[in-house]
C-alpha positions in Angstrom: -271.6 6.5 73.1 -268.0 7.2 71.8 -266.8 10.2 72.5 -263.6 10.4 70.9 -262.2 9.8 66.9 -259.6 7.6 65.7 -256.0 9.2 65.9 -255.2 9.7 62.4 -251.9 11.6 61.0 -251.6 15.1 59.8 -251.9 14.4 56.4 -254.9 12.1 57.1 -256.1 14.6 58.9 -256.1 17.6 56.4 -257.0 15.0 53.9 -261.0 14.6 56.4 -261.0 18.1 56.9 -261.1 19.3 53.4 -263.7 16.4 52.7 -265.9 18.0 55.6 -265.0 21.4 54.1 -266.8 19.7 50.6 -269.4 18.6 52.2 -270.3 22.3 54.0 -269.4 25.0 51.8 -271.4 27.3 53.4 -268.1 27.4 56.1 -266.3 28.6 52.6 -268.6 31.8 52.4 -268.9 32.5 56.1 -264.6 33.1 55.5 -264.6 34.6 52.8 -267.0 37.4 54.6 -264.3 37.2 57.2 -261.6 37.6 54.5 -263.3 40.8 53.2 -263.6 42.0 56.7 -260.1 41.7 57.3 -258.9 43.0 53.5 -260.8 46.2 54.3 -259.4 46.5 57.8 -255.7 46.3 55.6 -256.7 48.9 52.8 -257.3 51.8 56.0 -261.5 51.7 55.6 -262.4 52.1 59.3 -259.2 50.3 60.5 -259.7 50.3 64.3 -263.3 48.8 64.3 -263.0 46.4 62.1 -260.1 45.2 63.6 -262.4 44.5 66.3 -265.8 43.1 64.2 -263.0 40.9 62.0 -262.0 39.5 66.0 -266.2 39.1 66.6 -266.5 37.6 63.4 -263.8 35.0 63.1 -264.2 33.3 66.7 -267.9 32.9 65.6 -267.2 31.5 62.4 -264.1 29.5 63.8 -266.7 28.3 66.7 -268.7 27.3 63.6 -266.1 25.1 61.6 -265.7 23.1 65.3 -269.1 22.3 65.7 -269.3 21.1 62.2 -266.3 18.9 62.6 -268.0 16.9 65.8 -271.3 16.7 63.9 -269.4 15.3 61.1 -266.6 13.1 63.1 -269.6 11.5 64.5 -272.1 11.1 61.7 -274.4 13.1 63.0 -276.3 15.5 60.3 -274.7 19.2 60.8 -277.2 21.8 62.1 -276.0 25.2 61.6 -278.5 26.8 63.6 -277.7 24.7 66.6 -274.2 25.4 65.9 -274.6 29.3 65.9 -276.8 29.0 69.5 -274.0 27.2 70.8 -270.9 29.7 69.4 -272.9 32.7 70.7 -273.8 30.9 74.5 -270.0 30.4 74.5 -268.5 34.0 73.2 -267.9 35.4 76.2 -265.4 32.7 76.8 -264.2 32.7 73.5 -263.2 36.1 73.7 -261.8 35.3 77.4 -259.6 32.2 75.7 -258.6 34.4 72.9 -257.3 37.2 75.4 -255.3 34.6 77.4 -253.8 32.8 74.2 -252.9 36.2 72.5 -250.9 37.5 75.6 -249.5 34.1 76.5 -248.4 33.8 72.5 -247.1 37.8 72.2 -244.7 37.3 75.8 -243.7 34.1 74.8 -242.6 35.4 71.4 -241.0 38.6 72.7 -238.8 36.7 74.8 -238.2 33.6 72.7 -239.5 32.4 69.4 -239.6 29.2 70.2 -241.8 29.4 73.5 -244.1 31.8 71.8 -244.5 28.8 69.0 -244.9 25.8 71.8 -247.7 28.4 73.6 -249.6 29.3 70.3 -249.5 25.2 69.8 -250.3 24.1 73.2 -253.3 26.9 73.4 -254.8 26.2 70.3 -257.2 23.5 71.3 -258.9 25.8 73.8 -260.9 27.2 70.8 -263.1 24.2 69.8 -262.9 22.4 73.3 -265.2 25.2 74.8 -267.7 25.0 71.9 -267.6 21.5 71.3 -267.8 20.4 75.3 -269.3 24.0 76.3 -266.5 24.5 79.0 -265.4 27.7 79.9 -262.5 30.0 79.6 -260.0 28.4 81.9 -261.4 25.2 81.3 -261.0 24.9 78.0 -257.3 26.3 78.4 -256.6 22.9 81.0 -258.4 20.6 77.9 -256.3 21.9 75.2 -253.1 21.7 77.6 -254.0 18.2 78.0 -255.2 17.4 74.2 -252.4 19.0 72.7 -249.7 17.2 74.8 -248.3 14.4 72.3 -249.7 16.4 69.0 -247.5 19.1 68.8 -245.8 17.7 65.5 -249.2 17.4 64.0 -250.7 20.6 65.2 -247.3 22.3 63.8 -247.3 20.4 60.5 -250.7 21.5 60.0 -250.3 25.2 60.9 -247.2 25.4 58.4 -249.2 24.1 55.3 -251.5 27.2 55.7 -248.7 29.1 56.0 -247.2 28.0 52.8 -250.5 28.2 51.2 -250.6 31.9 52.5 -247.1 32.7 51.0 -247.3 30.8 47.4 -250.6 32.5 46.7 -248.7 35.5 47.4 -245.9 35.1 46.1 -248.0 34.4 43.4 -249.7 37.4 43.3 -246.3 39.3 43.4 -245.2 38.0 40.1 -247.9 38.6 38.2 -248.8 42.1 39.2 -245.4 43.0 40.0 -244.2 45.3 43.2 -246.5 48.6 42.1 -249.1 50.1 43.6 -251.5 47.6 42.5 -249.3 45.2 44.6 -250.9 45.7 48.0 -254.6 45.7 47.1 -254.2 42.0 44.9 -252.8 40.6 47.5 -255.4 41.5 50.4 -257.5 40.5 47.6 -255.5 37.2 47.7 -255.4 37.0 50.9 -259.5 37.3 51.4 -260.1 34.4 48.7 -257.3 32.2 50.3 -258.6 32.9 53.9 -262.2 31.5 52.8 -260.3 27.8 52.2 -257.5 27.8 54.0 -259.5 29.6 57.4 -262.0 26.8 57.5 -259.7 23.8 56.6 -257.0 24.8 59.3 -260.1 24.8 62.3 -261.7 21.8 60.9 -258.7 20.2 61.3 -257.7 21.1 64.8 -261.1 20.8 65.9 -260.6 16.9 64.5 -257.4 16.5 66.6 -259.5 17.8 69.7 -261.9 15.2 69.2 -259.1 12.3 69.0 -257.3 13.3 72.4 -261.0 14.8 74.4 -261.1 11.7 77.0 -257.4 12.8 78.7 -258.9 15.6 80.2 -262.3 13.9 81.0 -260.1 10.8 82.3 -257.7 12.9 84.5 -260.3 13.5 87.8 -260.2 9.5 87.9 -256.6 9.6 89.0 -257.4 10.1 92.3 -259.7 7.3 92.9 -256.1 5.4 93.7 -255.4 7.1 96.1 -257.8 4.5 98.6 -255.7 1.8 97.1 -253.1 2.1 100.3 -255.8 2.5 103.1 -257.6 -0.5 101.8 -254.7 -3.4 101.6 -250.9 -2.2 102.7 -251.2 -0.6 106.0 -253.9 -3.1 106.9 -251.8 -5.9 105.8 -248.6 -4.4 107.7 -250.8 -3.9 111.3 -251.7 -8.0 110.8 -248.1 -8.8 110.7 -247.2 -6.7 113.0 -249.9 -8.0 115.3 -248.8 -11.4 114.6 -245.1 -10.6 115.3 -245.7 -9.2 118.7 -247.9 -12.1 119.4 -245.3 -14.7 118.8 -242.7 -13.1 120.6 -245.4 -13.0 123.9 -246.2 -16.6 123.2 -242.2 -18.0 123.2 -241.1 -16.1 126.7 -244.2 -17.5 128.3 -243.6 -20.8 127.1 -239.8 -20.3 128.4 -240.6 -19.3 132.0 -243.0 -22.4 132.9 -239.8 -24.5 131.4 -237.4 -23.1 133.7 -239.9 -22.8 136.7 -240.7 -26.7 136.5 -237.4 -27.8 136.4 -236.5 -26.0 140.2 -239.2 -27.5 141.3 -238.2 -31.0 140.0 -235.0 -30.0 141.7 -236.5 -29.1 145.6 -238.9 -32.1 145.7 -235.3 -34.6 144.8 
């Protein structure tokens, strides 16, 4: 059974993953509730907890968009009920990855941007490796390290589009309501409506990259099997010659003292 996708390039890829989006717009709604969430966390309603239920709610329906993308990589018919067992057996580790990724991503920033942007990359895979292969928290942080070696360009070009998409829709916003107080509540507005696209298209997509680079991590405990190479052949192989070295150099002395021993002899009995 394969296991893995065709590599494809970030536009290709953004280019499936809005064709997946198409085909499963009920991943449209599920972000738009998490838009809401968020837009109402912004506006001061009950700030502090639904900070936390907008955290709750986006690894579940992130965890969601992954699932969707294997079923759909694969040609297999999406089952979102399936998908939801799987996201809540997982959450624990979900919430374990996200706490790793969000203090490796905040140091990383504080001291450097550019290590804070190579961590957020390198960690992103973690999210949809421990849904899609049900691995846990540390495990899923090894299989994105290893799937997201070689696709940082990609996994960068895709997380700028969003952000672009983010700004023009507000900058949008901007100019037609101009910088009043109606400013701040069109664009968490905005920002709601654009999350429920953009949310779902960004995770289907890294969730697609995942499933084109899965096999180096499943590949990597194979790497010691050469290790018996050496004690099968070389060392062998060096003992033989060895062997037959000392061998030969016992055989030629022997052969040398009988010479010289029948010649004296030869010599007494003249």
């Amino acid at each position: 059974m394969t296991t893995t996708l065709d590599r494809k390039g970030g536009i290709a890829t953004v280019r499936e993953a809005a064709s997946w989006l198409g085909q499963n717009p009920v991943l449209i709604v599920a972000y738009l509730a998490l838009g809401i969430v968020n837009a109402l966390g912004e506006l001061g309603v009950l700030a502090g907890l639904l900070s936390i239920v907008g955290l709750f709610v986006m690894l579940y329906v992130d965890g969601l968009s992954h699932l969707v993308a294997r079923d759909e990589g694969f040609g297999e018919t999406v089952d979102l009920s399936s998908a939801s067992e799987t996201v809540v057996d997982q959450f624990l580790s979900l919430i374990g990855i996200f706490i790793i990724y969000a203090v490796a991503v905040t140091i990383g920033l504080i001291l450097l941007i550019i290590p804070g942007i190579y961590l957020a990359l390198r960690l992103s895979l973690a999210f949809p490796a421990c849904v899609i292969d049900r691995k846990d928290t540390f495990e899923s942080i090894d299989a994105s390290w290893d799937a997201a070696g070689g696709n940082l360009l990609k996994l960068l070009g895709i997380t700028i589009l969003a952000a672009l998409v983010f700004g023009v829709a507000t900058g949008v916003a901007a100019l037609l309501t101009g910088l009043d107080e109606t400013f701040f509540a069109v664009t968490v507005a905005v920002s709601a409506v654009v999350t429920a696209i953009v949310g779902p298209l960004v995770e289907l997509a890294y969730a697609r990259v995942y499933l084109e680079n899965r096999d180096r991590a499943v590949d990597e405990p194979d790497d010691g099997d050469t290790t018996d190479e050496p004690w099968d052949d070389e060392p062998w192989d060096e003992g033989d010659d060895t062997w037959d070295d000392g061998t030969e150099a016992w055989d030629e002395p022997e052969s040398t003292s009988w010479d010289v021993d029948d010649d004296d002899r030869d010599r007494r009995d003249r």
